[in-house]
C-alpha positions in Angstrom: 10.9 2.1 -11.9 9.3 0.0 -14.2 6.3 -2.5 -13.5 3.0 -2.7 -13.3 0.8 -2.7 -10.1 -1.2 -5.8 -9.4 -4.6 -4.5 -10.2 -8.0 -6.2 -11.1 -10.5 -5.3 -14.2 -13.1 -6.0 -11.7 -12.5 -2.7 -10.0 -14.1 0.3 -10.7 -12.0 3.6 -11.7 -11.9 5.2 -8.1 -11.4 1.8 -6.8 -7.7 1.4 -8.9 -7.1 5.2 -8.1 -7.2 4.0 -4.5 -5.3 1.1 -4.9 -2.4 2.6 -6.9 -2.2 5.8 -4.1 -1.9 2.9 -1.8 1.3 1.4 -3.3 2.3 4.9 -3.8 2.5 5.1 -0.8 4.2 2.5 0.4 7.1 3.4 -2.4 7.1 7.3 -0.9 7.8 5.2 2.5 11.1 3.3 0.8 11.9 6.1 -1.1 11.9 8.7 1.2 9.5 8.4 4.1 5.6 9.3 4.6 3.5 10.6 7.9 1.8 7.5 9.5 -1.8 9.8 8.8 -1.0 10.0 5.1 -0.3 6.6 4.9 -3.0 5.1 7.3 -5.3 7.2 5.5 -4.2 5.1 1.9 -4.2 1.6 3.6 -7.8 2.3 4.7 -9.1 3.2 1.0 -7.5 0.3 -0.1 -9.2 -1.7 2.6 -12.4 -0.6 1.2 -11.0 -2.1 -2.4 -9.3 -5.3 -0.5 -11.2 -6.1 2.4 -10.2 -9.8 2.4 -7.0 -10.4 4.1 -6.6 -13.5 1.9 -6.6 -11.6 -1.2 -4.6 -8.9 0.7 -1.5 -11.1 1.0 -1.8 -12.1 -2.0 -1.6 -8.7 -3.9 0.8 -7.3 -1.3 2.9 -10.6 -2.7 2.7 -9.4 -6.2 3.4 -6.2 -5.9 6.4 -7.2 -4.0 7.9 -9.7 -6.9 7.6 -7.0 -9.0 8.5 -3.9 -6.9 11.0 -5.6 -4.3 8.7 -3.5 -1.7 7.5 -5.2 1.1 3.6 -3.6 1.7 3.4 -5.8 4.4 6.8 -4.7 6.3 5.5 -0.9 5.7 1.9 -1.6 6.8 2.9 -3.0 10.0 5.3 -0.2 10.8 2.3 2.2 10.8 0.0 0.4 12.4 2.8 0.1 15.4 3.5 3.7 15.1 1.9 6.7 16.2 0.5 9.8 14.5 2.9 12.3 13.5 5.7 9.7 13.0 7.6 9.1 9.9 7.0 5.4 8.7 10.6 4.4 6.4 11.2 1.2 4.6 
C-alpha cells in the first residue's frame, strides 16, 4: 500500500522508528496476525512518543483515513487479550 504515516518533525529519529514499528504493527495484525507481546510491546514505545490520549485519537484517526486500519479496533483487542494470543483485524 501506498500512504504515508501520520508523523511529526518534532520527533526525534528513534521516536518515528517507534512510531512507524507501531503502525507496523497494527498492519501485520490486518494483514496476517501478530502475538499480543509483540504488539503490546509496539503500543508501549509509541506511548512513550504519544503519551497524550488526545493526540493519540487523533493520529490513530489519520492513520486510519489514509490506511483504512482501525489502530484503535487492534489496540483494544490486545489490551482485552492475553499473552500468547494472536490479535487479528
Amino acid at each position: 500500500m501506498e500512504y504515508n504515516y501520520p508523523l511529526s518533525h518534532h520527533w526525534t529519529t528513534e521516536e518515528i522508528i517507534d512510531v512507524v514499528n507501531f503502525f507496523q504493527a497494527v498492519e501485520m495484525a490486518y494483514e496476517k496476525d501478530i502475538k499480543r507481546e509483540k504488539f503490546m510491546n509496539a503500543y508501549r514505545a509509541f506511548k512513550k512518543v504519544v503519551p497524550s490520549m488526545a493526540e493519540e485519537k487523533t493520529i490513530f484517526k489519520e492513520f486510519q483515513d489514509v490506511s483504512g486500519f482501525s489502530s484503535y479496533k487492534i489496540v483494544k483487542a490486545a489490551k482485552e487479550g492475553n499473552d500468547g494470543e494472536l490479535i487479528k483485524g
